[in-house]
C-alpha positions as CSV (number, residue, x, y, z in Angstrom):
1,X,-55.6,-99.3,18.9
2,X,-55.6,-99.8,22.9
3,X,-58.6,-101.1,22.7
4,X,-57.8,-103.4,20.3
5,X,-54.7,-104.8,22.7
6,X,-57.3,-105.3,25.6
7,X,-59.6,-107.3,23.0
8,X,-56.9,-109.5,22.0
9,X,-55.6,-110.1,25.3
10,X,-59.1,-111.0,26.7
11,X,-59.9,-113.2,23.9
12,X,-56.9,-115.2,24.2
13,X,-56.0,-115.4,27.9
14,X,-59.0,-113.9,30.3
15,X,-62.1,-115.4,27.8
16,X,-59.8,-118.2,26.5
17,X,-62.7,-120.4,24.3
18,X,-61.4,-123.7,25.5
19,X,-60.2,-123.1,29.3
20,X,-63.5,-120.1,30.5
21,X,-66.1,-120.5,28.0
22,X,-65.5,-124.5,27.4
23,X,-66.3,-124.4,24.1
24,X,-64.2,-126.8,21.8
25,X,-63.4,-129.8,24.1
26,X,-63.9,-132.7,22.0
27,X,-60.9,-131.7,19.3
28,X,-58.8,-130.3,22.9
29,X,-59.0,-133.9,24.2
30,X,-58.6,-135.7,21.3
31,X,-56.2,-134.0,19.7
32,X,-53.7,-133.0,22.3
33,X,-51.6,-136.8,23.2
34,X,-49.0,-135.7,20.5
35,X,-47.5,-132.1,19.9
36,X,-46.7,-132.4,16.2
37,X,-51.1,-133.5,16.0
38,X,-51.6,-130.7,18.1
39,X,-49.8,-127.7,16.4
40,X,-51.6,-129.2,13.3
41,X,-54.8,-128.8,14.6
42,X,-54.0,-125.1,16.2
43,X,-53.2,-123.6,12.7
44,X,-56.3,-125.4,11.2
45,X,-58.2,-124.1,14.0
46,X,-56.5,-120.7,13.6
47,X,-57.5,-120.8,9.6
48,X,-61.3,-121.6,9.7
49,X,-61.5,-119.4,12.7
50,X,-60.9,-116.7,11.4
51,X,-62.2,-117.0,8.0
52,X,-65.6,-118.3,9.4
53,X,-65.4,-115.4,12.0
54,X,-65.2,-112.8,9.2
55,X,-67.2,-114.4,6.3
56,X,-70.3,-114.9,9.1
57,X,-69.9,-110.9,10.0
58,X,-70.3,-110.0,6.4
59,X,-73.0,-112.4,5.8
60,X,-74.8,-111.4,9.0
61,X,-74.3,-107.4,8.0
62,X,-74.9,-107.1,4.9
63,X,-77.1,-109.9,3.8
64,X,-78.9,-111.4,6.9
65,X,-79.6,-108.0,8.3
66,X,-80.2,-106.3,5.4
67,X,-83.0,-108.7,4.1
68,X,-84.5,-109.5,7.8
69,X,-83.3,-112.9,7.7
70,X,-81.5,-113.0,11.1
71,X,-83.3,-116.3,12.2
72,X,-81.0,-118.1,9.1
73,X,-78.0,-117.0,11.1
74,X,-77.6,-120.7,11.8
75,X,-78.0,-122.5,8.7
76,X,-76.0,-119.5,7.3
77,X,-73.1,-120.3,9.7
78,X,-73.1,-124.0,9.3
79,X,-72.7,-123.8,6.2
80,X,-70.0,-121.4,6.1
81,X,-67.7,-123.1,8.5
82,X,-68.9,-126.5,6.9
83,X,-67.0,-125.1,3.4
84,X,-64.0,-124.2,5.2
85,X,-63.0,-126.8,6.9
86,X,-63.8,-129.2,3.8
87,X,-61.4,-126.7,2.2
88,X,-58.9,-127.2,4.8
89,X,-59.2,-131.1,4.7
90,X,-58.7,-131.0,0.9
91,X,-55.7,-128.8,1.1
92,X,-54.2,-130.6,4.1
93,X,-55.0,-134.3,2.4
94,X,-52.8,-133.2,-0.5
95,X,-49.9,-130.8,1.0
96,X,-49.6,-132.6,4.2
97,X,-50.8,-136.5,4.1
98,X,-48.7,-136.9,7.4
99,X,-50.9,-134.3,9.2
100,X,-54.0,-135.3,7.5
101,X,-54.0,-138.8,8.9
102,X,-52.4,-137.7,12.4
103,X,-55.8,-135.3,12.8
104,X,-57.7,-138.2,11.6
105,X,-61.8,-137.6,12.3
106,X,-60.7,-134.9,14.6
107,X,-60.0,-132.5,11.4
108,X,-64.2,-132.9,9.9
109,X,-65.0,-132.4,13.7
110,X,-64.1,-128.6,13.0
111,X,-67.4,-128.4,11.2
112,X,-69.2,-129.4,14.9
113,X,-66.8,-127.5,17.1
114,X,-69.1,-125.5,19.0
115,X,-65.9,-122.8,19.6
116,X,-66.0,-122.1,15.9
117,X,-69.7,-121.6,16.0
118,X,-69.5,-119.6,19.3
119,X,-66.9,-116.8,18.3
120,X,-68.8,-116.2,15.5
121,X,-72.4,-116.1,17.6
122,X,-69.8,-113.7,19.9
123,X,-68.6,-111.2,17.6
124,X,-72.2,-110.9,16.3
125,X,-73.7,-110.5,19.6
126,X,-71.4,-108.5,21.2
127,X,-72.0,-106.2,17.9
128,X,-68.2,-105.8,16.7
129,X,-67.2,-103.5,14.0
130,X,-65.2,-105.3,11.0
131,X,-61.6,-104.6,12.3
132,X,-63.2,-106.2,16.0
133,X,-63.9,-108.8,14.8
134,X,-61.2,-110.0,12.5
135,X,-59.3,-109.2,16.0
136,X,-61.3,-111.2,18.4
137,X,-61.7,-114.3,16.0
138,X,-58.0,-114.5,15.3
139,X,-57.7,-113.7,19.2
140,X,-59.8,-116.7,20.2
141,X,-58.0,-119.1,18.1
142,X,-54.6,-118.0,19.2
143,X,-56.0,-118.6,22.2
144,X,-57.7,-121.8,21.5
145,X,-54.1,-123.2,20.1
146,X,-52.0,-121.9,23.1
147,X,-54.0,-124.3,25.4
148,X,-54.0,-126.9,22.9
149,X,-50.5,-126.6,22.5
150,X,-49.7,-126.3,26.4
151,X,-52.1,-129.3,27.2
152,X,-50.5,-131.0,24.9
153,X,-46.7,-130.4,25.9
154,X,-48.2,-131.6,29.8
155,X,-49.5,-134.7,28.4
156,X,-46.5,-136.1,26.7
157,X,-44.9,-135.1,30.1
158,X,-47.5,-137.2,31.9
159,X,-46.7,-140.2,29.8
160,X,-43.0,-140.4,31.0
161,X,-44.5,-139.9,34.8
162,X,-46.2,-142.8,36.9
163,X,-49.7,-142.2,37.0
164,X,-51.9,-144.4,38.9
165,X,-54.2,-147.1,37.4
166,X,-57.6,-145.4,37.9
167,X,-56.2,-142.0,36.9
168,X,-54.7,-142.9,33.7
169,X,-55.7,-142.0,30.2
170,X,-58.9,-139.7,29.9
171,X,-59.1,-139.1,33.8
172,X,-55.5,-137.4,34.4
173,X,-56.3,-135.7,31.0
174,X,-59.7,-134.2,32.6
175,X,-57.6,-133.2,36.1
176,X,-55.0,-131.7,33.6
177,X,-57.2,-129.9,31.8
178,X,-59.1,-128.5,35.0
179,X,-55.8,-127.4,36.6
180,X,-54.9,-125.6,33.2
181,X,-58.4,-123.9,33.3
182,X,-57.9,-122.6,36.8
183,X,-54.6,-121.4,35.7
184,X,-56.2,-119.1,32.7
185,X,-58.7,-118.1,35.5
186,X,-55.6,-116.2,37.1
187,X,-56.1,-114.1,34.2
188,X,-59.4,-112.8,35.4
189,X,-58.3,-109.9,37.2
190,X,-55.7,-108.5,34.5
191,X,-57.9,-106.2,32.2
């Protein structure tokens, strides 16, 4: 169980996917200039996550492995995470219209996010158990919707503040996001 804690923590602060392993910046940037946008796109994130982080475990152990057809782990993946979030976008298109058209292009973009794709290359390579790797998926996504969700509570802020001309719009957004990276890197020394 302890070291179940220390996986969790390290997945969402220490190995945070967005702010020490970079992975996932396109939907961090464009999805984080309104909160409500934001949140949405941390429980979508959250949801394929983790269901793409445990059905590519089982597909890699018992079928990919099984047969010898490890060098599909690609295609395999893609096209799990590729279902999910067209699952996602049809549920989310008819509970939540609002939320749908706030994520806009951002919500397909799931199906390219190189975070989904990496936690699940991670937990396979890294050869977690089952139990680890429902753990470190839904670790990494809490962890991928904390900085979402703080990035996106400091840009509001920043639009209230005077920013100068050459710094405003996607450059204060890249120093943001660099400050708030060297911020998780405090984390470093914890477990």
């Amino acid at each position: 169980m302890g070291d179940l804690i220390v996986l969790a923590i390290s997945c969402i602060l220490i190995n945070n996917i967005l702010l020490a392993q970079f992975l996932g910046n396109c939907p961090f940037l464009g999805t984080s200039k309104k909160m409500e946008t934001a949140v949405g796109m941390a429980m979508a994130v959250v949801f394929v996550l983790v269901m793409a982080g445990v059905i590519t475990w089982v597909t890699n152990t018992y079928f990919l492995q099984k047969l010898g057809l490890e060098y599909l782990r690609t295609v395999a993946f893609i096209l799990v995470i590729a279902s999910l979030v067209q699952f996602v976008e049809m549920f989310l298109k008819k509970s939540i219209p609002a939320l749908y058209a706030g994520l806009g292009i951002f919500l397909p973009l799931i199906t390219t996010n190189c975070a989904v794709m990496g936690v699940c290359l991670i937990n396979i390579n890294e050869e977690y158990n089952f139990l680890q790797a429902l753990v470190a998926s839904f670790s990494y996504a809490v962890g991928f919707g904390l900085a979402l969700i703080l990035f996106a509570g400091v840009r509001e802020r920043i639009l209230l503040a005077r920013v100068p001309r050459p710094l405003q719009d996607t450059a204060i957004a890249l120093v943001t996001a660099g400050i708030l990276s060297l911020t998780f890197m405090a984390f470093k020394g914890m477990v």
